[in-house]
N, C-alpha and C positions, 0 to 999 in steps of 0.2 A: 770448888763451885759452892755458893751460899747456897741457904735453903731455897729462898725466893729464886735463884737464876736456875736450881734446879727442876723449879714445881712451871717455872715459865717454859723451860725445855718439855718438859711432860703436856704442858697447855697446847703448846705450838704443833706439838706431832699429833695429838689428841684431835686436837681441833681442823689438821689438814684430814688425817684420816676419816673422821664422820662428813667434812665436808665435799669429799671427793665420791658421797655418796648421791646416788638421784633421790628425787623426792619422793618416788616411789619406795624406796630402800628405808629413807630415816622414818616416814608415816610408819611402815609397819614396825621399825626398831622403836622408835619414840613412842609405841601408846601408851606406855607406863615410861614414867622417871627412869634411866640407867645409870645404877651406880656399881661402880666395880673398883679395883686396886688396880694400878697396874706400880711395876717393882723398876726402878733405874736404881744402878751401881747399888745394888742391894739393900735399897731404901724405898718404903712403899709410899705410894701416892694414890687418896683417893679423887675420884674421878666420877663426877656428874654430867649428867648431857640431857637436858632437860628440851622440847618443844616445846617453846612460847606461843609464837601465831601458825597458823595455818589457815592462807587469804585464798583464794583464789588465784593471786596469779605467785607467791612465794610460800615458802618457809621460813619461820627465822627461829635457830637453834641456839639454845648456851653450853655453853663446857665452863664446868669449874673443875678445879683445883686443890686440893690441901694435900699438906704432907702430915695429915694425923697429928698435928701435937695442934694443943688448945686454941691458941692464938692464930693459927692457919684458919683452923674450925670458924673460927668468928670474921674474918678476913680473907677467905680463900680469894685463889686470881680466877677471874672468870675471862672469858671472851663468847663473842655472839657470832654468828654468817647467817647470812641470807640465803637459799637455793630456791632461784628461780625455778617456778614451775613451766615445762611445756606450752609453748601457744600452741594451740590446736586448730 
């Protein structure tokens, strides 16, 4: 597996997991920037998850990417979701 199919495999799980949270869960996870490592086939990947908006009726979250070496740093893969909030 190259770097890029393997930091996009980390993106894809990354990004279902924060997404499969309600928007009450990522508000209180997102009030600060999350960054963390997380480790596939014993190669680390860091790992952003940033809240962009927070409207009234959504959320719209990022997940990046890198696998720590330079070039990732400056290019990391990102992806975005949307979680609808609650109509009341």
């Amino acid at each position: 597996m190259s770097k890029r199919e393997a930091c996009r495999k980390v993106l894809d799980s990354e990004v279902q997991r924060w997404s499969a949270m309600s928007c009450d869960q990522l508000i209180i996870e997102l009030r600060n920037l999350q960054e963390y490592v997380v480790e596939l086939e014993s190669k680390k990947y860091q790992v952003e998850v940033e809240l962009l908006e927070n409207t009234d009726k959504y959320l719209h979250v990022m997940v990046a990417v890198d696998d720590v070496s330079l070039l990732a740093f400056i290019f990391p893969l990102t992806s975005s979701f949307i979680s609808q909030k609650p109509i009341n």
